[in-house]
N, C-alpha and C positions, 0 to 999 in steps of 0.2 A: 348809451351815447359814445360817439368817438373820444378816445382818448386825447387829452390834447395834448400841441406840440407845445415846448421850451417858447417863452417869454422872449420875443425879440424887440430889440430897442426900436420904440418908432421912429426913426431919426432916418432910419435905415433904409437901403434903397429900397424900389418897387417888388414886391415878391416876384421869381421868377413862375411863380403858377397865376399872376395876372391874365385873366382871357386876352387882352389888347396886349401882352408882353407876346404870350405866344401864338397872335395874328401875325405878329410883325416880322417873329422867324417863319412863319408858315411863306409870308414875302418874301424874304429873303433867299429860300430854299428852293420858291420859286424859279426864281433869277437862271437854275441850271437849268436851262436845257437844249433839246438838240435844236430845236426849230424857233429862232426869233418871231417875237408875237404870241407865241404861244407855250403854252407848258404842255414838253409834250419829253419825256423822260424814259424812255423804254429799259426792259433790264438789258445792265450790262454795258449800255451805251458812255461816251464821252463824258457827254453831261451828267450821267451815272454817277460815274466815276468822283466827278470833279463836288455833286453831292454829297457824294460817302464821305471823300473829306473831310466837308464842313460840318458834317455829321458827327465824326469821329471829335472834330475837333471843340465842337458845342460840350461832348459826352467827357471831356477832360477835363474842361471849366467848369464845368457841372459838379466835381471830382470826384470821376467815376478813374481810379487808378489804371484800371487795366482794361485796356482798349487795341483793341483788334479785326482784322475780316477775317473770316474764317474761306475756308476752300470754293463754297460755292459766289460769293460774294457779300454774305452779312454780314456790317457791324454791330460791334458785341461791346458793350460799356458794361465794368461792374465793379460795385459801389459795395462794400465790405460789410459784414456783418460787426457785430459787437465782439465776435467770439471767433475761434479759427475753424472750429468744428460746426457751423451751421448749415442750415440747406439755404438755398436758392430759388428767389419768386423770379419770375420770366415776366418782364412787359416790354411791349414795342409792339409796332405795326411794319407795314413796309414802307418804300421810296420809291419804288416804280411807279409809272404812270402808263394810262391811257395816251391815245393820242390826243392831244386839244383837252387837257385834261382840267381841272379845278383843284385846288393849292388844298384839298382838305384830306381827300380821300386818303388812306394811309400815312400821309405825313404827320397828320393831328394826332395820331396815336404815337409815332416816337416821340415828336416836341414835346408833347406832354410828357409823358414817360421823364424825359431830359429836364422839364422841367420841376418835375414831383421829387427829384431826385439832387437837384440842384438848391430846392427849396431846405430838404434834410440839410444836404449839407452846409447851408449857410449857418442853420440852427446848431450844427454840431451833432445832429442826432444820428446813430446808429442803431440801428434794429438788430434782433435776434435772428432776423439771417438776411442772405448778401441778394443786392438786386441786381440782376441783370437787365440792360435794354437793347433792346435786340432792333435792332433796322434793316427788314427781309430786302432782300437783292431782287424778287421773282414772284409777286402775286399777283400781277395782271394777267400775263400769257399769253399778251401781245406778239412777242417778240419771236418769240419759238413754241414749237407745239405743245411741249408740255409746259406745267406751270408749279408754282409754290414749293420748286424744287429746295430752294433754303428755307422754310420752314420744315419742310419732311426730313432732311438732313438734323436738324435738331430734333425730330422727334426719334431719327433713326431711320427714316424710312426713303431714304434719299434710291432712285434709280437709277444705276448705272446708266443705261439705255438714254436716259436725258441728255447725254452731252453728246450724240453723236443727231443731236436734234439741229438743223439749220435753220437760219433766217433767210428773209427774200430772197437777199445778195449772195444765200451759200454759206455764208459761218456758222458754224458749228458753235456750240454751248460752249465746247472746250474751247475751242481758238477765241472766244470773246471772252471767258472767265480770263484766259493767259492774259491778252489782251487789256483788261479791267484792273488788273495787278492780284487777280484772287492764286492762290496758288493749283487750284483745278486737280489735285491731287490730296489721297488722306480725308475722304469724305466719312468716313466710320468715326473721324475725330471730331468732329460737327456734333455727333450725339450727348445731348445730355441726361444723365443716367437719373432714371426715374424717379429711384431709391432717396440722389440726393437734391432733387427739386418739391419746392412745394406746389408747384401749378403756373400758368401762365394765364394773364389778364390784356387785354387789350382794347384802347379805347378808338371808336371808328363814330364816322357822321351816320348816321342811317340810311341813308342812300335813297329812301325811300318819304312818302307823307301823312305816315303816322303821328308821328310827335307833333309835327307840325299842324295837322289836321285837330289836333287836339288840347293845343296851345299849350304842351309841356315842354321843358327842355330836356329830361335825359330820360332815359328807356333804362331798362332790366334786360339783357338781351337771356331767353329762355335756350337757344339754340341755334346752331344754323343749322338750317336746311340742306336733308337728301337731294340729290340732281340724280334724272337720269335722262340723258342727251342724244342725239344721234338723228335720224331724217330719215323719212319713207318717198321710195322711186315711185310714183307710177307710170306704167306703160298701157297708152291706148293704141290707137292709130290716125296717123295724121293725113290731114287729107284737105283740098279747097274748100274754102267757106263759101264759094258760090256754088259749088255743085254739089257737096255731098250731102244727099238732103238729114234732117234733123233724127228722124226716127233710124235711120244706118249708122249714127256716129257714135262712134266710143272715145268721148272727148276729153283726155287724161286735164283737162285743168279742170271743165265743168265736176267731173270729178273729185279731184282733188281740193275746190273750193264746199263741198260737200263735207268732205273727209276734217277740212280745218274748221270749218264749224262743229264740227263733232269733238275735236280735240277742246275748242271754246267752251262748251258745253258742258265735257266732262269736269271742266275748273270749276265751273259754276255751280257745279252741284255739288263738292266743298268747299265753298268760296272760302270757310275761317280755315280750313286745314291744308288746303293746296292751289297751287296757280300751273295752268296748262297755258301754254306761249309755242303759236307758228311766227317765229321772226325773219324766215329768210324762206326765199321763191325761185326756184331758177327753172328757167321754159326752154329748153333743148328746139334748135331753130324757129325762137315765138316770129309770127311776123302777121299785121294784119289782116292777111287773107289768106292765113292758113288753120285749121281745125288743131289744137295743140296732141299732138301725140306722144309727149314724153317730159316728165319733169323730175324735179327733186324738191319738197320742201323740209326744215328742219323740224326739231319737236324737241320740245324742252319743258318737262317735270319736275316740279320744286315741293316739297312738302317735311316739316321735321316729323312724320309719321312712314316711315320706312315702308311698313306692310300697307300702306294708304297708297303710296306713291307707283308702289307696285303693282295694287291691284288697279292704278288708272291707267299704268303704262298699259295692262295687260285689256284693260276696259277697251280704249281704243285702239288696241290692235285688231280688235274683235268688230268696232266699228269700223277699222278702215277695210281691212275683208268683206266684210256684209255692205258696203258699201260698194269696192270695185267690182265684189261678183255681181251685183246688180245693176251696175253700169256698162259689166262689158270690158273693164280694163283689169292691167294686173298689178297688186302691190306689192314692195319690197320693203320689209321693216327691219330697221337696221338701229340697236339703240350702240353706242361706241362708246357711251361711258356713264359709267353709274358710282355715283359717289355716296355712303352713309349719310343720315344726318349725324352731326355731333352733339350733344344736348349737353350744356354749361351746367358745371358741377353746382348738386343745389345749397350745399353750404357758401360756397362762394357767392351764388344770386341772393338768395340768406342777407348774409353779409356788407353786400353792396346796394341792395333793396336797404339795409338801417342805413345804412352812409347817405345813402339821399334823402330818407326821413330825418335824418339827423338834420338836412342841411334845409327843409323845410320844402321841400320839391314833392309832389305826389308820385306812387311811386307806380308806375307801368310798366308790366313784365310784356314782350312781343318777341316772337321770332325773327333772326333775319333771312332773308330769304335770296340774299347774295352770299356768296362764296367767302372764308378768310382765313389767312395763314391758322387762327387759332383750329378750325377744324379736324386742321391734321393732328392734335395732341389727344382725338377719342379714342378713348380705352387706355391712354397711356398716362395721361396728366389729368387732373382739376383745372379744369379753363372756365374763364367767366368774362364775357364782354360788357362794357358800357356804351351804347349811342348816345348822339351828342344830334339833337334836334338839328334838321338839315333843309336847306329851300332848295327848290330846282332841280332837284334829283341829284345825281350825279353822272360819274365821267363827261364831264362838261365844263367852257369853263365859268357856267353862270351860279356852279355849285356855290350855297354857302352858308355859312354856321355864325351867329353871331358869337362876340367878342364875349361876350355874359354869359351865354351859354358855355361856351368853351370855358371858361374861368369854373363854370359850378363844379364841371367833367374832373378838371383838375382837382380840383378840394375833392370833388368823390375821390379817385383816384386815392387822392393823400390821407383820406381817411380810410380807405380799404386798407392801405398799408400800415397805418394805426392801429387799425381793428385789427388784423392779421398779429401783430405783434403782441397785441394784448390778450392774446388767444395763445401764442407760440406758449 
């Protein structure tokens, strides 16, 4: 069982890990952003900015003593151990958003964090080592090409290369960090040394309709998911749809719509281990009376089995070859980015698997199969995610997570840091 916390007077306000205390700052945090109407937050931006604050300033109340941004633009709250000599657990999420985005994605994982932490400290309680919470500046990747640049920075792995990355308008990484009030300079100090941290936790909505499908509220997150990304060219030849007849055509979309079923296909034949996705089509001069001679679409591989994911990227390259030589056209396969999966340290799932038995919730272990700051700590930290049952998917803003559910997330949350200490 989770250890329990100090005896607080009932008399006493609303706990701050209430699910409806922290719906109401998920509103509030809302409130920033660049486009009235909508929440729509990019890193680095105004409304960025004017978040961090409120950020920082939640993470003080809470008292978390030492409070900061660090170079690429995260805030960093930390709430002291018992002792001066302890290590450091890592939780938070990010505060960037989507465009038109939904009040849960990322942000539910700092408020929480702020709130598990605020909770300690009303009771007086200090653990056996100090918490930090972290509020990443850069997980969407909206903004500029690269992305999760402040999580890699805490892990160490931040690239120089990143800040000379522009937005629409031409700004550079570095002129919107200066800009944000981040100091853009000193990114080797962002690292935190491995030796003296115990791991990183993060609580996020699932993004997906698992839980939901299943009428649970929180998930066991086993891992995220390998990506390997990038888009195949092909070239036929283009020509009038009224004269050139059917048997002389080499007609790069009829092709190409051959080629994405095959990618379809390949998912499906491990539907439990991997998902293949054509999300994007572009037709080089498409127009109704012309025969399509040239396109591009994308290709996007997800799977937390690495050698799985590989042998599908390699599967359908073999069909899209065997495919364009026998239509007559030519393909170009181009993957631009291949990311590891990360698989969540199994004493921490362990651990957070009792906290939700504890709390009387059954307990679901599932991959996620979107991208998150926590990834970047494989091979370097213990990471372990919690989801929080989610409706409507997300990046939208019809995303959303009840008030109940988010309360249980927190008591896990507070009970992982429980159990952790009664383990230290």
């Amino acid at each position: 069982m989770t250890p329990p916390l100090p005896a607080f007077p009932p008399d006493a306000a609303a706990s701050p890990v209430d699910g409806a205390a922290i719906v109401a700052r998920l509103k509030e945090l809302a409130a920033f952003t660049d486009v009235p109407g909508e929440l729509t937050r990019l890193t680095l931006s105004p409304a960025h900015k004017r978040a961090a604050a409120q950020v920082a300033y939640w993470m003080r109340e809470a008292g978390m003593a030492a409070v900061g941004m660090d170079a690429t633009g995260t805030i960093a709250g930390r709430y002291a151990a018992d002792r001066p000599d302890a290590k450091t657990l890592l939780i938070g999420s990010h505060i960037d958003t989507v465009r038109n985005a939904g009040i849960y994605d990322g942000n539910l994982g700092v408020i929480t964090a702020i709130a598990v932490v605020a909770e300690l400290s009303r009771r007086q309680v200090r653990l056996p080592f100090a918490i930090e919470v972290l509020a990443f500046a850069d997980e969407e990747g909206v903004r500029f090409l690269s992305t999760l640049t402040s999580s890699k920075a805490i892990a160490g792995r931040f690239a120089p290369a990143s800040l000379e990355d522009a937005d629409a308008q031409g700004m550079s990484r570095a002129e919107a960090l200066r800009s944000f009030g981040a100091p853009a300079v000193g990114f080797d100090t962002c690292r935190r040394d491995p030796e003296k941290v115990l791991g990183y936790v993060e609580v996020h909505i699932e993004q997906g309709p698992v839980l939901e499908a299943e009428g649970l509220p929180l998930g066991i997150v086993t891992g995220v998911s390998g990506a390997s990304r990038g888009h195949i060219r092909v070239r036929g030849q283009a020509g009038h749809s009224g004269t050139l007849p059917m048997g002389m055509r080499h007609d790069a979309l009829a092709a190409a719509a051959e080629m994405i079923l095959a990618v379809e296909a390949r998912g499906r034949a491990d539907a439990e281990r991997l998902v293949t996705t054509v999300g994007t089509l572009v037709i080089a001069g498409a127009g109704v009376n012309v025969v399509p001679g040239e396109l591009q679409f994308s290709l996007d591989v997800r799977s937390l089995d690495d050698a799985l994911r590989a042998q599908a990227v390699a599967d359908i390259r073999a069909a899209v070859e065997e495919i364009a030589g026998r239509r007559g056209v030519k393909a170009f396969f181009d993957i631009g980015h291949a990311m590891p999966a990360a698989p969540c340290d199994p004493a921490f799932m362990d651990r957070m698997a009792g906290v939700v038995d504890d709390l009387g919730v059954p307990v679901r272990r599932l991959p996620s199969g979107a991208g998150h700051d926590a990834m970047v700590f494989r091979d370097l930290l213990p990471m372990a995610m919690l989801f929080v049952r989610s409706q409507n998917g997300s990046h939208n803003p019809r995303e959303y997570a009840a008030p109940a559910d988010i309360g249980l997330a927190a008591q896990a949350l507070l009970g992982f840091l429980m159990k952790t200490a009664a383990a230290a």
